[in-house]
PyMOL CGO cylinders between C-alpha atoms (Angstrom):
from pymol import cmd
from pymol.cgo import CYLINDER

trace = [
    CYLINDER, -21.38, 6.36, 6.81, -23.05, 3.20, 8.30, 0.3, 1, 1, 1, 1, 1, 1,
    CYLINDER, -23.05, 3.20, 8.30, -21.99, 1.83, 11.03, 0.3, 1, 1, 1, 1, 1, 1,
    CYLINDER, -21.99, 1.83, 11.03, -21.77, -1.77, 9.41, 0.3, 1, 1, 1, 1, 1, 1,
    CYLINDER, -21.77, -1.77, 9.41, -19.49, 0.15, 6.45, 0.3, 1, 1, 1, 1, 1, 1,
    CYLINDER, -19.49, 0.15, 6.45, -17.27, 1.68, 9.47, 0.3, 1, 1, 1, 1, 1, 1,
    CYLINDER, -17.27, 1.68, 9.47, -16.95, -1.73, 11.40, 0.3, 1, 1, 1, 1, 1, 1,
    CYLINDER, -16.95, -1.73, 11.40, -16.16, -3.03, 8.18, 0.3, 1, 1, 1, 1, 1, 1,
    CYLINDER, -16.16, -3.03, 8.18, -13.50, -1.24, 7.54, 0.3, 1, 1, 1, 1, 1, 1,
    CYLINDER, -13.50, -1.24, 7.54, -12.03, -1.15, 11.31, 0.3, 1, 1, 1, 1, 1, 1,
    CYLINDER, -12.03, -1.15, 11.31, -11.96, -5.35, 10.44, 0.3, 1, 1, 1, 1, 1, 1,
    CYLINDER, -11.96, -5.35, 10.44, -10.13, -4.84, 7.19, 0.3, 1, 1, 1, 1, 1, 1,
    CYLINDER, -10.13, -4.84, 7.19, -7.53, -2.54, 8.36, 0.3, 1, 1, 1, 1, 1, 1,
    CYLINDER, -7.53, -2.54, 8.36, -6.82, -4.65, 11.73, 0.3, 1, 1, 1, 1, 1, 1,
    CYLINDER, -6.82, -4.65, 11.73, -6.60, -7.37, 9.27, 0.3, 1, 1, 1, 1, 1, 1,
    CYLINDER, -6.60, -7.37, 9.27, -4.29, -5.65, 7.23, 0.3, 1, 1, 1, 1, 1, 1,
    CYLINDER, -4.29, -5.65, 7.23, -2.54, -4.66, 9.74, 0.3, 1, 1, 1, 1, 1, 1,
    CYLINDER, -2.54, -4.66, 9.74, -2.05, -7.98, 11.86, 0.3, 1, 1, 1, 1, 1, 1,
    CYLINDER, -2.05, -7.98, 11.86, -0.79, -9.74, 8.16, 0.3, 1, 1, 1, 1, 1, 1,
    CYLINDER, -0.79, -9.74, 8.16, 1.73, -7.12, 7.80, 0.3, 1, 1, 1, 1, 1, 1,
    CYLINDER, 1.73, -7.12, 7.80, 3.55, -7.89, 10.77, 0.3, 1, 1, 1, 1, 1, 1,
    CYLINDER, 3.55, -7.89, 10.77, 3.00, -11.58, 10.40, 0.3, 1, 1, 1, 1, 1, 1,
    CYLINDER, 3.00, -11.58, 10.40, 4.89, -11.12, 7.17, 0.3, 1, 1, 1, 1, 1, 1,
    CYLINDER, 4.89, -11.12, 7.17, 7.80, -9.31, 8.86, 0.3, 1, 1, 1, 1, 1, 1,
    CYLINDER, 7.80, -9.31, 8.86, 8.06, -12.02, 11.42, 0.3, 1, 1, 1, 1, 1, 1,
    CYLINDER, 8.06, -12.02, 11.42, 8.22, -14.27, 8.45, 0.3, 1, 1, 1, 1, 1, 1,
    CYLINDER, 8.22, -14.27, 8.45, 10.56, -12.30, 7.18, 0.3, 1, 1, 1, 1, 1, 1,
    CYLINDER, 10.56, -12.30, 7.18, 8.65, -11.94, 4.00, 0.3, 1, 1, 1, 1, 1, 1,
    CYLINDER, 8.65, -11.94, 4.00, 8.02, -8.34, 4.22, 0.3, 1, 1, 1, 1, 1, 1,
    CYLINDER, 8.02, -8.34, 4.22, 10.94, -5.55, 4.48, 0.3, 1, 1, 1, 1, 1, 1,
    CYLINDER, 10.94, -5.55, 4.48, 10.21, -2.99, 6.78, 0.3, 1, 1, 1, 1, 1, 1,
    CYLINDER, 10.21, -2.99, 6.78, 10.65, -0.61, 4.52, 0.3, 1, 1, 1, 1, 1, 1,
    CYLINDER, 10.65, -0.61, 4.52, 7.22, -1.74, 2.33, 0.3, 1, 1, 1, 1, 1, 1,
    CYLINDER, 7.22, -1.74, 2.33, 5.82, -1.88, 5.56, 0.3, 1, 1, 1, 1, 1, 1,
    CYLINDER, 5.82, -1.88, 5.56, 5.28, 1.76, 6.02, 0.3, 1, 1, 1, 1, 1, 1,
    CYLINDER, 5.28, 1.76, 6.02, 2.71, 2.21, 3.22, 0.3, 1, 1, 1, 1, 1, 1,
    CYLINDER, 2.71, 2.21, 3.22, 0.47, -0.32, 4.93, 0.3, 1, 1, 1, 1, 1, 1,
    CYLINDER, 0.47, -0.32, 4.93, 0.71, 1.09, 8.25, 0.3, 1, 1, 1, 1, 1, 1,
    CYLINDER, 0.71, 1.09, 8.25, -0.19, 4.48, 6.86, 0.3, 1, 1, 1, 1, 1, 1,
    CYLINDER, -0.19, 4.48, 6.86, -2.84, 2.68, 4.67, 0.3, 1, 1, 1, 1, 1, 1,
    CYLINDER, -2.84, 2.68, 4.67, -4.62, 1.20, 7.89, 0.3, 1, 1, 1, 1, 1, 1,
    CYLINDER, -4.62, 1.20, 7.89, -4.40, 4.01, 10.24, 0.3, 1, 1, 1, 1, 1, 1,
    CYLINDER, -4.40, 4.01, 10.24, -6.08, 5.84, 7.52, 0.3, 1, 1, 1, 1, 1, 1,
    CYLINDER, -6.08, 5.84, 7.52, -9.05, 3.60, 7.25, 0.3, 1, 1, 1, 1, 1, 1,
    CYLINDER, -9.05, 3.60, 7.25, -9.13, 3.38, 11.03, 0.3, 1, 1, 1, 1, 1, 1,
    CYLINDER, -9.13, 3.38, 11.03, -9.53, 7.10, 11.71, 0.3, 1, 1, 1, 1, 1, 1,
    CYLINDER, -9.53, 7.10, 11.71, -11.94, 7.70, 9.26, 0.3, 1, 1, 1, 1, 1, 1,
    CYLINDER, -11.94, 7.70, 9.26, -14.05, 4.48, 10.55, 0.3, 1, 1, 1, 1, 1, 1,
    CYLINDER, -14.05, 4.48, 10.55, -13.75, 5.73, 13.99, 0.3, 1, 1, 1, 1, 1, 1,
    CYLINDER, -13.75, 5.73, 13.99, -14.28, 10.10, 13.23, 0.3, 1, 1, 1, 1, 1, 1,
    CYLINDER, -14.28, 10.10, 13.23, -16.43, 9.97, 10.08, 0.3, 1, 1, 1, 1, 1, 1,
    CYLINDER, -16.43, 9.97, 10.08, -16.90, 13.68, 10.81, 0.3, 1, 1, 1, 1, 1, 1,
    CYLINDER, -16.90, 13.68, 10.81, -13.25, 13.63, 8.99, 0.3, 1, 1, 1, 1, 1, 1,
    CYLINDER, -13.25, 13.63, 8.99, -15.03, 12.10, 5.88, 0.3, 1, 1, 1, 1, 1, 1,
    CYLINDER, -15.03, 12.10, 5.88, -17.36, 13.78, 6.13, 0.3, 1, 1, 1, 1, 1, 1,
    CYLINDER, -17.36, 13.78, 6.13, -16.05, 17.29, 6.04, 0.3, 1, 1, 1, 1, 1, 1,
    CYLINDER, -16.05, 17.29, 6.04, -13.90, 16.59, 3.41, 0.3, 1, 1, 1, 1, 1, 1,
    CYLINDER, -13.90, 16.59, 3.41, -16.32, 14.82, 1.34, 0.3, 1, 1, 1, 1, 1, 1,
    CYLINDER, -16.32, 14.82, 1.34, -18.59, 18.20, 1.61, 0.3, 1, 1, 1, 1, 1, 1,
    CYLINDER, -18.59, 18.20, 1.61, -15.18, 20.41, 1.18, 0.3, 1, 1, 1, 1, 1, 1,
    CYLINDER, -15.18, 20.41, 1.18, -14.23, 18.52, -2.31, 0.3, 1, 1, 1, 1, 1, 1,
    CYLINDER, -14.23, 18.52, -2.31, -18.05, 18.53, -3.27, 0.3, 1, 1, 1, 1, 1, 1,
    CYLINDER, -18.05, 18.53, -3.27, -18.38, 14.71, -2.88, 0.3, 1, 1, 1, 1, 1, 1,
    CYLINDER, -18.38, 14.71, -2.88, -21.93, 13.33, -2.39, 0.3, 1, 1, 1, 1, 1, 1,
    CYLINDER, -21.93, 13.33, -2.39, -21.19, 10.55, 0.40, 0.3, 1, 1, 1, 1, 1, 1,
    CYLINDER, -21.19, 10.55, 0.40, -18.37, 10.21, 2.82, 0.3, 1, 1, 1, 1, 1, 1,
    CYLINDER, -18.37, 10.21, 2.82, -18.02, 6.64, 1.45, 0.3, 1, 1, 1, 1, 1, 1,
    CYLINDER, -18.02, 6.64, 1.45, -17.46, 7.68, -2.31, 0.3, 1, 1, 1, 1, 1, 1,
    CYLINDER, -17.46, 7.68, -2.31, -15.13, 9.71, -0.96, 0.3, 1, 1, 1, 1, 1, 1,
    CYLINDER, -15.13, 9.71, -0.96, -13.09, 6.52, 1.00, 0.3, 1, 1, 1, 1, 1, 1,
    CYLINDER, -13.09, 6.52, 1.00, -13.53, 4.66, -2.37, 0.3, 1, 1, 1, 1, 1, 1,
    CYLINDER, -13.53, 4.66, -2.37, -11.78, 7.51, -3.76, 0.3, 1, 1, 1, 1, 1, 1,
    CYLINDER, -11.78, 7.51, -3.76, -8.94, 7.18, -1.27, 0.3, 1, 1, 1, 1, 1, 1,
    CYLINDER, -8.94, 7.18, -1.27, -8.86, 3.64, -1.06, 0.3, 1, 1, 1, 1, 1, 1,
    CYLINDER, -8.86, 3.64, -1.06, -8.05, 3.41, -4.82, 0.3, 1, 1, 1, 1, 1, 1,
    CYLINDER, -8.05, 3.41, -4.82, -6.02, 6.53, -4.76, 0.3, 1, 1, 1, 1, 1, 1,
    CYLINDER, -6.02, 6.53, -4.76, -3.22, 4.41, -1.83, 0.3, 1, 1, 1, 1, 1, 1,
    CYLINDER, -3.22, 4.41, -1.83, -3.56, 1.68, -3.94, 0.3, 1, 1, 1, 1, 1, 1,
    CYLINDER, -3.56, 1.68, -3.94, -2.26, 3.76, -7.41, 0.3, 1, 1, 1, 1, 1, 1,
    CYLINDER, -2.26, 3.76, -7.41, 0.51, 5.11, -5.66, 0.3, 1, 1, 1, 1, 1, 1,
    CYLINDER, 0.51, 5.11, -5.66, 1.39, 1.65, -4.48, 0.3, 1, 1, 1, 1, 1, 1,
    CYLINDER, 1.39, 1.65, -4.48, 1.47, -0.14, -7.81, 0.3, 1, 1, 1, 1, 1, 1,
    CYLINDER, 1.47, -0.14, -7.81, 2.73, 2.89, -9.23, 0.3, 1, 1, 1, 1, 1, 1,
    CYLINDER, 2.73, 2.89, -9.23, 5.49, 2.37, -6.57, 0.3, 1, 1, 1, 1, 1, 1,
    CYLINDER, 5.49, 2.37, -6.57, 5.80, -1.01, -7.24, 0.3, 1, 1, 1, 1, 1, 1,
    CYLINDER, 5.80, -1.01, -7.24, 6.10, -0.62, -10.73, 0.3, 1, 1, 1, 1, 1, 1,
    CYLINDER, 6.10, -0.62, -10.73, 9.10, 1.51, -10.56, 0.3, 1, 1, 1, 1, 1, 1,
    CYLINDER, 9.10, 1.51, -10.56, 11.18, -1.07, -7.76, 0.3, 1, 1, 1, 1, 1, 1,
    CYLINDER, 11.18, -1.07, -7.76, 10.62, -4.22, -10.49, 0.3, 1, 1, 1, 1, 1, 1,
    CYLINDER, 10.62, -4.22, -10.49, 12.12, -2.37, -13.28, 0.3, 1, 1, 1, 1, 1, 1,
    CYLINDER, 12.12, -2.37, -13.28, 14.57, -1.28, -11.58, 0.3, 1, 1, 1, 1, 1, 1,
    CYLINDER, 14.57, -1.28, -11.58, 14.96, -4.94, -10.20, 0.3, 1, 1, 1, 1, 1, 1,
    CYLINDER, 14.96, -4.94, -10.20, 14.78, -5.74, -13.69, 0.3, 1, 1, 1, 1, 1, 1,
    CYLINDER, 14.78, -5.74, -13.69, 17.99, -3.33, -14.32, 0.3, 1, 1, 1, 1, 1, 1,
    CYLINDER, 17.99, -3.33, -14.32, 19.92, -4.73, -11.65, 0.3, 1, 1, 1, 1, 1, 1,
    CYLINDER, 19.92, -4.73, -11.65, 19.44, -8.01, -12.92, 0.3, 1, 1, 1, 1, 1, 1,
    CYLINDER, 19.44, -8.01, -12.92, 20.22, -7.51, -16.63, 0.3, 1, 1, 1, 1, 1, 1,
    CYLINDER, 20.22, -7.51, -16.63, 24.16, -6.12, -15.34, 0.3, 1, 1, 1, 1, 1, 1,
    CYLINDER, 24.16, -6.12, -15.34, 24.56, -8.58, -13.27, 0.3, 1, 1, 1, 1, 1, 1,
    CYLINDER, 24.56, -8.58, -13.27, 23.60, -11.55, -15.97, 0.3, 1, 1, 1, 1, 1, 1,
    CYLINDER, 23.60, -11.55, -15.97, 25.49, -9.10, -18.58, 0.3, 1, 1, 1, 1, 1, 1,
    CYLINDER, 25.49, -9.10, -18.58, 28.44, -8.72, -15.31, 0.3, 1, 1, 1, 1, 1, 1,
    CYLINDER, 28.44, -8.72, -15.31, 28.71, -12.83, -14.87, 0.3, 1, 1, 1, 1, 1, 1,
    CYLINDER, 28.71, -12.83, -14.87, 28.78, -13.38, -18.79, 0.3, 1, 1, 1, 1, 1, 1,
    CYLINDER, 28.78, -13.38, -18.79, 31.75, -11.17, -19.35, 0.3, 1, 1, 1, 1, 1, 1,
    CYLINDER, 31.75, -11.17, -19.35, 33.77, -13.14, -16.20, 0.3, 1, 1, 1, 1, 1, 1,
    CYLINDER, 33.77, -13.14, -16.20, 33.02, -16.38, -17.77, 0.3, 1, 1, 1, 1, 1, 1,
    CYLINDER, 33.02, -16.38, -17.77, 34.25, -15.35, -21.41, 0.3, 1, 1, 1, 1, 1, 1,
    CYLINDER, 34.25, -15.35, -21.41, 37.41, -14.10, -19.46, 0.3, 1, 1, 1, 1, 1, 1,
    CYLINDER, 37.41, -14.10, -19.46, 38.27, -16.82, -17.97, 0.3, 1, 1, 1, 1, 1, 1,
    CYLINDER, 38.27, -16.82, -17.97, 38.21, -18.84, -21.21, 0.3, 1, 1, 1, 1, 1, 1,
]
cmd.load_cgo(trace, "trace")
């Protein structure tokens, strides 16, 4: 790995890092979607600062370059994420159909 890639990515996940907690002063962000971004910069800071890590596990999984295998994790955090995200909106989704279908039935009672 470069070291322009690995000061690259030291930026991006300070960056990532310092809007996350500008978010929960906001109080934009919940704490609990917080985690996953914490994890996802401390990941990308380790391996910019040891890319012996990458590097040994790029060789152990039979990847060419460290980086393709960051790429590779990158994308992989970011699956689970929408993946993750997916599930909370439907069942946001859920919640919101009873409690439509919950205030309709009150307001046909009370007629």
């Amino acid at each position: 790995m470069t070291i322009s890639f690995r000061i690259f990515l030291t930026i991006i996940a300070f960056a990532s890092f310092y809007f996350v907690i500008k978010n929960i002063r906001k109080s934009k962000l919940l704490i609990s979607d917080c985690i996953f971004w914490f994890f996802f910069s401390l990941i990308v800071v380790l391996l910019a600062i040891f890319p012996g890590i990458a590097i040994f596990f790029a060789d152990l999984m039979g990847i060419q370059s460290p980086v393709n295998l960051m790429y590779l994790i990158l994308i992989g955090l970011l699956l689970y994420l929408t993946f993750k995200q997916t599930i909370r909106i439907s069942e946001l989704e859920t919640k919101i159909t009873n409690i439509v279908q919950d205030i309709t039935i009150e307001r046909k009672d009370k007629k």
